[in-house]
Backbone as CSV, one residue per row, in Angstrom:
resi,resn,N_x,N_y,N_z,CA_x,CA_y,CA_z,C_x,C_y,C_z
1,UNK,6.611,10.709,26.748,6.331,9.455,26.022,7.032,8.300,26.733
2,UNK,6.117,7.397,27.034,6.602,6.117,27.395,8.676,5.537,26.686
3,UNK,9.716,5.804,27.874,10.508,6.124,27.081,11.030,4.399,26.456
4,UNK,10.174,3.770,26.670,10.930,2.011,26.607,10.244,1.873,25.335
5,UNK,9.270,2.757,24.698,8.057,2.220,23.317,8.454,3.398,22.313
6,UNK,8.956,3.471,21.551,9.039,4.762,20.724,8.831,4.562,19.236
7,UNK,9.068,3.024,18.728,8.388,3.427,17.305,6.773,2.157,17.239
8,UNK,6.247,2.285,16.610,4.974,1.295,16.234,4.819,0.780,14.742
9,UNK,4.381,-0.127,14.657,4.851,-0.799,13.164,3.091,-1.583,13.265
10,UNK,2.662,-1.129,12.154,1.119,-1.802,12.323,1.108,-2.259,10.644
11,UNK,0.542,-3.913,11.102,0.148,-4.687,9.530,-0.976,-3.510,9.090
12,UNK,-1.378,-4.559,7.846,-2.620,-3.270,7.102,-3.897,-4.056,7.126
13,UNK,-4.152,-5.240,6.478,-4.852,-6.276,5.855,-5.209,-6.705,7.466
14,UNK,-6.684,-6.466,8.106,-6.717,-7.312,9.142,-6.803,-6.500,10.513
15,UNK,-5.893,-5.531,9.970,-5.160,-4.750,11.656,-6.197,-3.301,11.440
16,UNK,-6.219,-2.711,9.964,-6.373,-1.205,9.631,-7.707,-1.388,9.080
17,UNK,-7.359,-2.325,7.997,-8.937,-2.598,7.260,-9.651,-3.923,7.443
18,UNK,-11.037,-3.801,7.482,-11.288,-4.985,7.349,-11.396,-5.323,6.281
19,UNK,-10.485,-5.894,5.540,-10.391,-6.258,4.111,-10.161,-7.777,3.784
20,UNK,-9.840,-8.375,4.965,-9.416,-10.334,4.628,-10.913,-10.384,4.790
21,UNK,-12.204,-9.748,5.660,-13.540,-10.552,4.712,-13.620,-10.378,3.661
22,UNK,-13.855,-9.592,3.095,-13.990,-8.653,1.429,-13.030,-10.150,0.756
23,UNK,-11.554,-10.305,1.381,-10.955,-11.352,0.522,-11.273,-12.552,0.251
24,UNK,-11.589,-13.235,1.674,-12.559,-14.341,2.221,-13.743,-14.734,0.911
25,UNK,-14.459,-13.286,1.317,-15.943,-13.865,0.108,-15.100,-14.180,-0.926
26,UNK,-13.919,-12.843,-1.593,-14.060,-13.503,-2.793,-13.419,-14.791,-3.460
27,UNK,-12.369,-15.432,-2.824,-12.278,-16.737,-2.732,-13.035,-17.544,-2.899
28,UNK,-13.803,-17.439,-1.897,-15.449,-18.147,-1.805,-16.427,-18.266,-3.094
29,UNK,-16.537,-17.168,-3.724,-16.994,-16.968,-5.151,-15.996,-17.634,-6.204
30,UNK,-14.699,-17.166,-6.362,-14.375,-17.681,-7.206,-14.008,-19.495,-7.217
31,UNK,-13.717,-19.763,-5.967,-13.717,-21.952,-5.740,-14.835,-22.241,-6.319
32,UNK,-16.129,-21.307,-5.998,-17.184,-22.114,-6.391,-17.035,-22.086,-7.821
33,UNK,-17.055,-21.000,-8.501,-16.710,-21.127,-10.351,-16.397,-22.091,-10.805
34,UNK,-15.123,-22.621,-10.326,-14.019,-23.603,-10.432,-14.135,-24.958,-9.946
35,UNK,-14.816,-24.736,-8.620,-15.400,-26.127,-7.626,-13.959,-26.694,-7.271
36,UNK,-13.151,-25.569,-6.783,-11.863,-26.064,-6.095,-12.716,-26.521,-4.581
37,UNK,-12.088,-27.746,-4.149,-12.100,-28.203,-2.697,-11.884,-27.332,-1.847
38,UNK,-12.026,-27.305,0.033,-11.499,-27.117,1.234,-10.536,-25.585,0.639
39,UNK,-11.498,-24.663,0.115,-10.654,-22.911,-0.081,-10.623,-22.468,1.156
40,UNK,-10.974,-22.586,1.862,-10.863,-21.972,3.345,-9.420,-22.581,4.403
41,UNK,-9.437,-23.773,3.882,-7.904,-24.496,4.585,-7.142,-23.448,3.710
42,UNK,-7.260,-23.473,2.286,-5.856,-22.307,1.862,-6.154,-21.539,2.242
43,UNK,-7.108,-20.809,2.236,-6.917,-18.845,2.704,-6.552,-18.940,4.059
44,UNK,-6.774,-19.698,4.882,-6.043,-20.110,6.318,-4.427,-19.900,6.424
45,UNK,-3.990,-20.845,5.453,-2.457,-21.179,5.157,-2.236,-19.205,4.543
46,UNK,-2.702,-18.715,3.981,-2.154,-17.417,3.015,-2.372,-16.719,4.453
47,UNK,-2.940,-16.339,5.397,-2.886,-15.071,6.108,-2.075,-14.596,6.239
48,UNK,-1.514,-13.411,5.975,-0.421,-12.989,6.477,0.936,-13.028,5.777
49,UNK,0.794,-13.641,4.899,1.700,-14.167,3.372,1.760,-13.491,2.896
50,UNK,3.173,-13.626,1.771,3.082,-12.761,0.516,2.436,-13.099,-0.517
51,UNK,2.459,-12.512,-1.762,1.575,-13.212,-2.980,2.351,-14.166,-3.493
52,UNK,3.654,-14.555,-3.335,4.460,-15.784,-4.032,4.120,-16.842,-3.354
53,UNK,3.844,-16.437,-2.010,3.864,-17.843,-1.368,2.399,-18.180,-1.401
54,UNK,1.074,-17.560,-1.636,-0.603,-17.489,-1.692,-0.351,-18.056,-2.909
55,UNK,0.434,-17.655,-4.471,0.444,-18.199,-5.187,0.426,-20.118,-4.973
56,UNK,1.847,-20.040,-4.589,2.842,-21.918,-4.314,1.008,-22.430,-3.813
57,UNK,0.570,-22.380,-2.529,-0.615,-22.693,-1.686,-1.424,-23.067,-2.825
58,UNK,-2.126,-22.046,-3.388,-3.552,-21.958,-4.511,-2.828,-23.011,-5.442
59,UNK,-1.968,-23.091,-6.433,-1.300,-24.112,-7.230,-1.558,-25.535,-6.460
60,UNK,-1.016,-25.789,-5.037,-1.601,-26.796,-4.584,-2.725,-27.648,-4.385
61,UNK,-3.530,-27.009,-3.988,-4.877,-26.812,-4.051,-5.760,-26.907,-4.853
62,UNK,-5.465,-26.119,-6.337,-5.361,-26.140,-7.516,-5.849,-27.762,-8.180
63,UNK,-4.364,-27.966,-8.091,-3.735,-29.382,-8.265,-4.676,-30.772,-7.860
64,UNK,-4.685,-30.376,-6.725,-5.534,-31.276,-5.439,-6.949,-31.632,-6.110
65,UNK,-7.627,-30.743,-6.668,-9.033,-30.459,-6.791,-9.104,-30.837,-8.300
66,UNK,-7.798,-30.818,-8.917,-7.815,-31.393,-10.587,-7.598,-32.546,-10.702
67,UNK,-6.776,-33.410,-9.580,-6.402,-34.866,-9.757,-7.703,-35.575,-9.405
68,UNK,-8.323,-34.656,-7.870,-10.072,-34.946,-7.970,-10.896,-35.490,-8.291
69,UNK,-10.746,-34.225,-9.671,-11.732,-34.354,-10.810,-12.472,-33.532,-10.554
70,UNK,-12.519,-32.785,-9.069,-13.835,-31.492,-9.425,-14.089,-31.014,-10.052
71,UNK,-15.142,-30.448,-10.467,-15.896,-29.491,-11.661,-16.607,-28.196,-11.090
72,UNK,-16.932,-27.342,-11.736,-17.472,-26.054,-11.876,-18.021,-25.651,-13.182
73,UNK,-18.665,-24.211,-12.942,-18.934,-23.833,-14.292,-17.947,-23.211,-15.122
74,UNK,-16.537,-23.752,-14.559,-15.468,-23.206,-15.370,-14.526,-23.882,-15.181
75,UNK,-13.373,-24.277,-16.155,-12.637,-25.322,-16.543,-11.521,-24.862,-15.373
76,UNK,-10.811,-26.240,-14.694,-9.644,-26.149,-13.821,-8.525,-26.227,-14.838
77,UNK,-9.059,-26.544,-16.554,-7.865,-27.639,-17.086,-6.297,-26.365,-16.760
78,UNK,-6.503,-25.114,-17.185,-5.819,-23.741,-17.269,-5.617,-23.015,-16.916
79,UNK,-5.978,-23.719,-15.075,-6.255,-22.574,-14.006,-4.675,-22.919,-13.374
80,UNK,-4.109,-21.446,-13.130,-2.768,-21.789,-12.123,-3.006,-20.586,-10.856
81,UNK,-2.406,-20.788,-9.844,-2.133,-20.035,-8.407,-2.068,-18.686,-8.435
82,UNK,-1.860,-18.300,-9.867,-1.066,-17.034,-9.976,-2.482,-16.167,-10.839
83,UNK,-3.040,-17.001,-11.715,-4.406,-16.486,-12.452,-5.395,-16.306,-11.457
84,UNK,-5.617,-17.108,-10.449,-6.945,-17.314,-9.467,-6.604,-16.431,-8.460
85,UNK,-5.410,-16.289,-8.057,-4.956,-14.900,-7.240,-5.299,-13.323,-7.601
86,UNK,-4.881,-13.583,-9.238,-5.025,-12.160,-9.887,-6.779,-11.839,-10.253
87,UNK,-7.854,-13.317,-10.442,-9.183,-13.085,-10.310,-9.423,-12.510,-8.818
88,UNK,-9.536,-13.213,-8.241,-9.540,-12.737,-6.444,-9.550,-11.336,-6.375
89,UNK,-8.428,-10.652,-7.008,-8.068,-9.613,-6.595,-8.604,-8.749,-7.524
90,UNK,-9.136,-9.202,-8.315,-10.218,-8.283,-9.258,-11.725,-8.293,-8.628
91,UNK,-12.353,-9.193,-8.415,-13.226,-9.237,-7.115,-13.453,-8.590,-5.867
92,UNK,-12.208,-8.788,-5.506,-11.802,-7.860,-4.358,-12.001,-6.385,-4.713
93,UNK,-11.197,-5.941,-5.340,-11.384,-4.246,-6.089,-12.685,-3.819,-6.179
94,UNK,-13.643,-4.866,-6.815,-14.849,-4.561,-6.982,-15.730,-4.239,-5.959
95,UNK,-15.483,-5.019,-5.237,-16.820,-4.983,-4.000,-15.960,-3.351,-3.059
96,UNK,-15.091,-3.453,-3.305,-14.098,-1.875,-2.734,-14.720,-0.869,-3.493
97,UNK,-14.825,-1.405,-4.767,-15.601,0.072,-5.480,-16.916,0.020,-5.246
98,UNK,-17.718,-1.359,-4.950,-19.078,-1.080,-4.597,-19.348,-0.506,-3.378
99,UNK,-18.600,-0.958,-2.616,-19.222,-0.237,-1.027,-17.496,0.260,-0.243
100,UNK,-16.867,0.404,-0.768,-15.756,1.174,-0.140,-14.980,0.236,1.093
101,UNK,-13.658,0.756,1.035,-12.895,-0.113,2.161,-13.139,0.292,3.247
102,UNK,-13.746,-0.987,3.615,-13.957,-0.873,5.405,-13.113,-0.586,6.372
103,UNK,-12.964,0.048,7.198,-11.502,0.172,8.390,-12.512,-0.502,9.377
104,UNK,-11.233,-0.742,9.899,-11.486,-1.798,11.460,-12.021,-0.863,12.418
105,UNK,-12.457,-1.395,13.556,-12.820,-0.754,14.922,-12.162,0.300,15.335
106,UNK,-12.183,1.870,15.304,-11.120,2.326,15.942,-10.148,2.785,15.258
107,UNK,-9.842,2.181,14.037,-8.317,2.311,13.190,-7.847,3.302,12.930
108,UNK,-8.757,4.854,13.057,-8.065,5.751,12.447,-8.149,6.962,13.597
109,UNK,-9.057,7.043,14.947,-8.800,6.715,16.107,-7.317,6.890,16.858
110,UNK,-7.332,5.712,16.842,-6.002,5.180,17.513,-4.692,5.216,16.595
111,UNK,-4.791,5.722,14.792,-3.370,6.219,14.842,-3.095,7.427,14.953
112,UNK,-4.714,8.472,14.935,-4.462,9.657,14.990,-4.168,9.915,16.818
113,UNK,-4.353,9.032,17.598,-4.282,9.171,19.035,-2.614,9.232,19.424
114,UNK,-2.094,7.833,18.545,-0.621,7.145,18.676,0.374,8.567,18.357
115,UNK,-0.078,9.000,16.830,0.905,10.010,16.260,0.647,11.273,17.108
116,UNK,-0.316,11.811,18.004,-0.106,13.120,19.029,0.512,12.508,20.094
117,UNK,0.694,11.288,20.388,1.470,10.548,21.562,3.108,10.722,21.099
118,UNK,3.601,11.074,20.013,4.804,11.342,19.437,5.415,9.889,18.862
119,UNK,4.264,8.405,19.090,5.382,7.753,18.741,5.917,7.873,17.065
120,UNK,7.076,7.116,16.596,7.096,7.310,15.117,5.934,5.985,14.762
121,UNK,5.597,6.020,13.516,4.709,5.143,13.198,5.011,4.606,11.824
122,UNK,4.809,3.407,11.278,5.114,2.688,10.636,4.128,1.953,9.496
123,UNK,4.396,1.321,8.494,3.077,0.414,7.859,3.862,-0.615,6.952
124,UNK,3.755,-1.784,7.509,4.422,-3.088,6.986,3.552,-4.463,6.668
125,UNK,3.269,-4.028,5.520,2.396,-5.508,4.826,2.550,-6.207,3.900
126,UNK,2.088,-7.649,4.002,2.847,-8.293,2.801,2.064,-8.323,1.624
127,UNK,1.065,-7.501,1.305,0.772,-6.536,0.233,1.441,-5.872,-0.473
128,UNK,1.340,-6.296,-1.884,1.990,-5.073,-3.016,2.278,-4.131,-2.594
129,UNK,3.236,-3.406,-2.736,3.270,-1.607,-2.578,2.186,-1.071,-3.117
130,UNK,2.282,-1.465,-4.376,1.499,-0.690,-5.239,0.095,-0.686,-5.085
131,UNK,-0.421,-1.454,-3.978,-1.700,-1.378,-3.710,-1.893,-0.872,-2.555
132,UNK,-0.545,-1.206,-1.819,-0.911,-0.642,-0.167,-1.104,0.747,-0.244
133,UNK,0.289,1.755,-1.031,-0.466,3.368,-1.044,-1.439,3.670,-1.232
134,UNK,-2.660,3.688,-2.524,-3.240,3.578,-2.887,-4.658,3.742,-2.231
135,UNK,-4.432,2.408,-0.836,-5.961,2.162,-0.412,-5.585,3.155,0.735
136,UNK,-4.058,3.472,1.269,-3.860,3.883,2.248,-4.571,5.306,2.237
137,UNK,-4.279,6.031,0.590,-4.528,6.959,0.432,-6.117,7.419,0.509
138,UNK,-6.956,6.722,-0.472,-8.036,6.566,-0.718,-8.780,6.983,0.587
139,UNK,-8.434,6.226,2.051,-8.888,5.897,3.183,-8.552,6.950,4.141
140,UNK,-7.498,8.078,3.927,-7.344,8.878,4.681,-6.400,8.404,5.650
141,UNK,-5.731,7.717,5.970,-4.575,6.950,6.443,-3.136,6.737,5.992
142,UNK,-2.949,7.459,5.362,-1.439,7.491,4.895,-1.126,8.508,5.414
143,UNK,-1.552,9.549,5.962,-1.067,10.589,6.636,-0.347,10.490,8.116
144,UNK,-0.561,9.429,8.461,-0.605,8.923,9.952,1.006,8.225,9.960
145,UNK,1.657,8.300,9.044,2.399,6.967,8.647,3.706,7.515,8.229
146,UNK,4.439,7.300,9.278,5.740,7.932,9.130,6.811,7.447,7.678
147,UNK,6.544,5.883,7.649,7.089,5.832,6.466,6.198,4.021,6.192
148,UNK,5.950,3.628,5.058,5.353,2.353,4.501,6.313,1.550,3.880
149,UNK,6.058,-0.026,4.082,6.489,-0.908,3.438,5.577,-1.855,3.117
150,UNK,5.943,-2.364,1.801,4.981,-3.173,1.276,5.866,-4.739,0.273
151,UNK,5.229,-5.024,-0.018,5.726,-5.955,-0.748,6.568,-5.640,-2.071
152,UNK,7.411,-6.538,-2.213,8.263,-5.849,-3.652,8.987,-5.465,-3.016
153,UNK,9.489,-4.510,-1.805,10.200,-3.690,-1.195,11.362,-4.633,-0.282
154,UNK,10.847,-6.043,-0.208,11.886,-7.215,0.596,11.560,-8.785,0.180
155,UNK,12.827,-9.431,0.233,12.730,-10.363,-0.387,11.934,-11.797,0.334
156,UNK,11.970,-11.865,1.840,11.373,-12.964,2.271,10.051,-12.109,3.113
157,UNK,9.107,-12.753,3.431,7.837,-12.678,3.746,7.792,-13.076,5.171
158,UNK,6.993,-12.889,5.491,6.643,-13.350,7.248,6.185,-14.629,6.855
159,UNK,6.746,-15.885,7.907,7.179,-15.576,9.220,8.621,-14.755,9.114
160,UNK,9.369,-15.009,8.447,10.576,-14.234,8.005,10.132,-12.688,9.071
161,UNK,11.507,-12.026,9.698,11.246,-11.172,10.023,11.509,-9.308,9.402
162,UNK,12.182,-10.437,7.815,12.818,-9.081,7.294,12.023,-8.028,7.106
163,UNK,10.327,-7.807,7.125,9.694,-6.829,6.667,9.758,-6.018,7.806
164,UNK,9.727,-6.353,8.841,9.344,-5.708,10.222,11.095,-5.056,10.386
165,UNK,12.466,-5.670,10.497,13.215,-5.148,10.470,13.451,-3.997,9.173
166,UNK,12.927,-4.375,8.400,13.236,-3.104,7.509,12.591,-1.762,7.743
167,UNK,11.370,-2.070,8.033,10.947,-0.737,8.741,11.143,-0.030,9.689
168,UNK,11.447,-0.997,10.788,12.362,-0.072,11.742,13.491,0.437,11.531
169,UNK,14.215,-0.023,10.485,15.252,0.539,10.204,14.811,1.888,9.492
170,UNK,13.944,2.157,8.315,13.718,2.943,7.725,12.843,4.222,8.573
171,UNK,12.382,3.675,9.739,12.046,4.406,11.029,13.161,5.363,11.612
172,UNK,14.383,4.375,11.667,15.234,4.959,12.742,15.024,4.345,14.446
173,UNK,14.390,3.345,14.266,13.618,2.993,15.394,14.859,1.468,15.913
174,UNK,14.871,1.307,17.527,15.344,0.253,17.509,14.811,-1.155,17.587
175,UNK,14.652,-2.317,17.473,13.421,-3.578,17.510,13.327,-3.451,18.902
176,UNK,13.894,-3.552,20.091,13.772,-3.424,21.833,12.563,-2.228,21.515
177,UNK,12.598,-1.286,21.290,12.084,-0.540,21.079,10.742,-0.231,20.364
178,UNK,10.223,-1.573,19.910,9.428,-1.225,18.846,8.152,-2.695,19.202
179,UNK,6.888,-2.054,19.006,5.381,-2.895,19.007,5.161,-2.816,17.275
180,UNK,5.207,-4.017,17.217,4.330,-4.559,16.046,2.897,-5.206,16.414
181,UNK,1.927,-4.456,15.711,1.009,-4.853,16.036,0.182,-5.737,14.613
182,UNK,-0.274,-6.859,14.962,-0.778,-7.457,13.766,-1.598,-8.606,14.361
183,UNK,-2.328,-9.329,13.283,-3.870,-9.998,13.079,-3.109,-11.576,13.049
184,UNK,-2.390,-11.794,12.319,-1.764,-13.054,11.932,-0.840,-13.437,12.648
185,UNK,-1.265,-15.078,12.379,-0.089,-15.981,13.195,1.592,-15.586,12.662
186,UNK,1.480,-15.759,11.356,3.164,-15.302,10.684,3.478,-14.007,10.801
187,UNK,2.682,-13.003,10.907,2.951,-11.697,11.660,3.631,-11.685,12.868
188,UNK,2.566,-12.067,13.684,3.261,-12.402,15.090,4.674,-13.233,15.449
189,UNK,4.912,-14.236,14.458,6.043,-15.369,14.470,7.550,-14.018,14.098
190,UNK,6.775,-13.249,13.121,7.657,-12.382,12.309,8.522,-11.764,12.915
191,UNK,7.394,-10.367,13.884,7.882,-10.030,15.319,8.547,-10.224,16.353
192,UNK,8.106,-11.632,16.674,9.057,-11.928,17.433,10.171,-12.446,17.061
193,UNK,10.434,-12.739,15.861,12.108,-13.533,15.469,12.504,-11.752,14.990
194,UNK,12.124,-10.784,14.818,12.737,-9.660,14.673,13.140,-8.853,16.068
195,UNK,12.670,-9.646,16.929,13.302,-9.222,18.644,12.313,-7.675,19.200
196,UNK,10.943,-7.585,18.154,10.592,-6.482,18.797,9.035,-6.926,19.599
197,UNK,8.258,-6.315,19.991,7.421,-6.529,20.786,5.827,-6.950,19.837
198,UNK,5.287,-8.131,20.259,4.579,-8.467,19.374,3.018,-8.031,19.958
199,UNK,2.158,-7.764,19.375,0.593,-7.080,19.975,-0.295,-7.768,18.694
200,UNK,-1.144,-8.527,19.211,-1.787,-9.286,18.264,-3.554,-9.050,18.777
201,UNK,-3.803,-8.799,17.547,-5.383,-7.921,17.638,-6.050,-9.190,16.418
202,UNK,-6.535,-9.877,17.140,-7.205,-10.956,16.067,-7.930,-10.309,15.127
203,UNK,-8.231,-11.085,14.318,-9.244,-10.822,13.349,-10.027,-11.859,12.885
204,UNK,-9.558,-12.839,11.970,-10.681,-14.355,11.829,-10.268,-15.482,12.091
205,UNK,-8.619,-15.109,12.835,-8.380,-16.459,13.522,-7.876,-16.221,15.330
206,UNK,-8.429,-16.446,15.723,-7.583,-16.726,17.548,-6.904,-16.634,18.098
207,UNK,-5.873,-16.387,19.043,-4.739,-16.867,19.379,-4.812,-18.245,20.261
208,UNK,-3.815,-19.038,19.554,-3.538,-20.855,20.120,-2.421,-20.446,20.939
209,UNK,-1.601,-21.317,21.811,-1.010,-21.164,23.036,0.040,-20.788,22.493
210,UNK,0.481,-21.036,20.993,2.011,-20.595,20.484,1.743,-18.982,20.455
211,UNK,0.482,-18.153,19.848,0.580,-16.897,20.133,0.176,-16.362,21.207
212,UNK,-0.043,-16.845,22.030,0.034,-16.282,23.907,1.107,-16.304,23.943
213,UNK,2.018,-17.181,23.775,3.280,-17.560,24.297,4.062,-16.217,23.337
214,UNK,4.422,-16.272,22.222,4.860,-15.335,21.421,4.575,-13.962,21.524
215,UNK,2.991,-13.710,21.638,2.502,-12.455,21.782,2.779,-11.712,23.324
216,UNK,3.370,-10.081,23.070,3.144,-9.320,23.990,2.159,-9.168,25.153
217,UNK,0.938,-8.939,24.234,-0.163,-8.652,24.388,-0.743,-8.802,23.186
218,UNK,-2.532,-9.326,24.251,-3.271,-9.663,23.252,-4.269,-8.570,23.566
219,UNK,-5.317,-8.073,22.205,-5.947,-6.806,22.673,-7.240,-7.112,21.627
220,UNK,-8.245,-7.258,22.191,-9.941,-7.157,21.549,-9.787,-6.337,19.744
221,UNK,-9.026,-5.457,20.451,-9.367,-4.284,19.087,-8.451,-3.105,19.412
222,UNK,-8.590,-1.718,18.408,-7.179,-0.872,18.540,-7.574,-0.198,19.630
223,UNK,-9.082,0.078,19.595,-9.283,1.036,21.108,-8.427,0.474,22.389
224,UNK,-8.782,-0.615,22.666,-8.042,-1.429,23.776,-6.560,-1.056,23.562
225,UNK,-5.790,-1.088,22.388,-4.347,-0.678,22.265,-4.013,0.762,22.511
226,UNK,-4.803,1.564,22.124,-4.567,3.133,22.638,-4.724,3.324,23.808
227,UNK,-5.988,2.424,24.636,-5.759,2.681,25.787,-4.703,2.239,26.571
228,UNK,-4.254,1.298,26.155,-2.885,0.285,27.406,-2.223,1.966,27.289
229,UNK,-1.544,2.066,26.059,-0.509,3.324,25.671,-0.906,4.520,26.413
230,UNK,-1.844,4.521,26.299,-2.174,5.732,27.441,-2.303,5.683,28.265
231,UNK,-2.633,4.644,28.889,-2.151,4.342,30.685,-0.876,4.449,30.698
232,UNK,0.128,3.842,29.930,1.480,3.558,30.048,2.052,4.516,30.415
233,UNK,1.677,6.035,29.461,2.050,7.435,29.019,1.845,7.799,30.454
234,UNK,0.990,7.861,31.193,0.061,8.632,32.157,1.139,7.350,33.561
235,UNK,1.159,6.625,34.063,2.098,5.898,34.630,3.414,6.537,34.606
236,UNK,4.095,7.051,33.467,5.234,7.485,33.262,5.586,9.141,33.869
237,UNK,4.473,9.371,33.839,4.499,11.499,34.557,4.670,11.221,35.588
């Protein structure tokens, strides 16, 4: 095994599943209800966030669209950040129970490739716990996963780097030592203020010159990431 790479730490939302469209629409559905303004500038601002801080955002926004005066077929007068989050996410569930959670390109692939490669492996998102097992399970992917972290489990959020250090710690892993791989700009910011190696696999936003600059490597999709690792592996004999 590549002896400079030994643990891997992969977001969930973005990286594993494709689940920020599924989130996307339902945003999209529920602004229109409401006839909140510019929902796409917030779900922009939330990538990669926790739910306190998606909350603070939506309240803004909220706000924005009530001083307005927008309208919908449903009243803003009683709407707060924290209700329109918890609709969202009932929406969300739904279309999961209608057609099942999507995994990304590759996703299950490349951790069943990673974990016969011996590295340890990881799962750090700023998702509930209580939802991350759950879908992990559902999906056949929690098996892959040396140990999970989720939200609830630490107190600041990415860009903050405490989620990513906590897992390596709970790894045993050192940050020199360790690829985080993730979709988001505050992911990536996360990574690198946690001193470990950042691998950024877009999803519905780009990388701008701050994540070239920040990012390790940038990679199409996970196939492309199993392969670097296995060149790396195969370089190393």
């Amino acid at each position: 095994m590549d002896t400079d790479i030994k643990t891997i730490i992969f977001d969930m939302d973005g990286v594993l599943f494709d689940s920020e469209s599924l989130d996307k629409k339902a945003w999209i559905e529920l602004a229109g209800e409401y006839g909140i303004k510019d929902i796409m500038s917030a779900f922009r601002e939330c990538i990669g966030t926790p739910d306190y801080n998606i909350i603070s955002v939506l309240d803004r926004y909220i706000e924005k669209s009530r001083q307005e005066g927008c309208t919908g077929s449903r009243s803003l007068d009683d709407l707060t950040g924290e209700r329109f989050r918890k609709e969202t996410l009932d929406i969300f569930d739904r279309f999961v129970e209608e057609q099942g959670m999507p995994l990304k390109y590759y996703a299950a692939e490349c951790l069943s490739s990673l974990k016969a490669k011996g590295y340890k492996l990881g799962l750090a998102s700023s998702t509930p716990v209580e939802r991350v097992v759950p879908q992990l399970t559902v999906t056949g992917l929690i098996g892959y996963f040396d140990d999970v972290v989720g939200g609830g489990m630490y107190k600041k959020g990415k860009p903050d780097p405490e989620v990513f250090l906590l897992s390596c710690d709970r790894l045993g892993g050192k940050p020199a030592e360790t690829i985080v791989i993730e979709d988001s700009y505050n992911g990536i910011r996360a990574a690198y203020a946690a001193g470990m190696r950042p691998v950024m696999v877009p999803d519905l936003i780009m990388p701008d010159d701050e994540m070239r600059e920040k990012a390790w490597k940038i990679f199409e999709n996970l196939k492309e990431v199993d392969e670097f690792l296995s060149a790396k592996q195969t370089d190393e004999v």
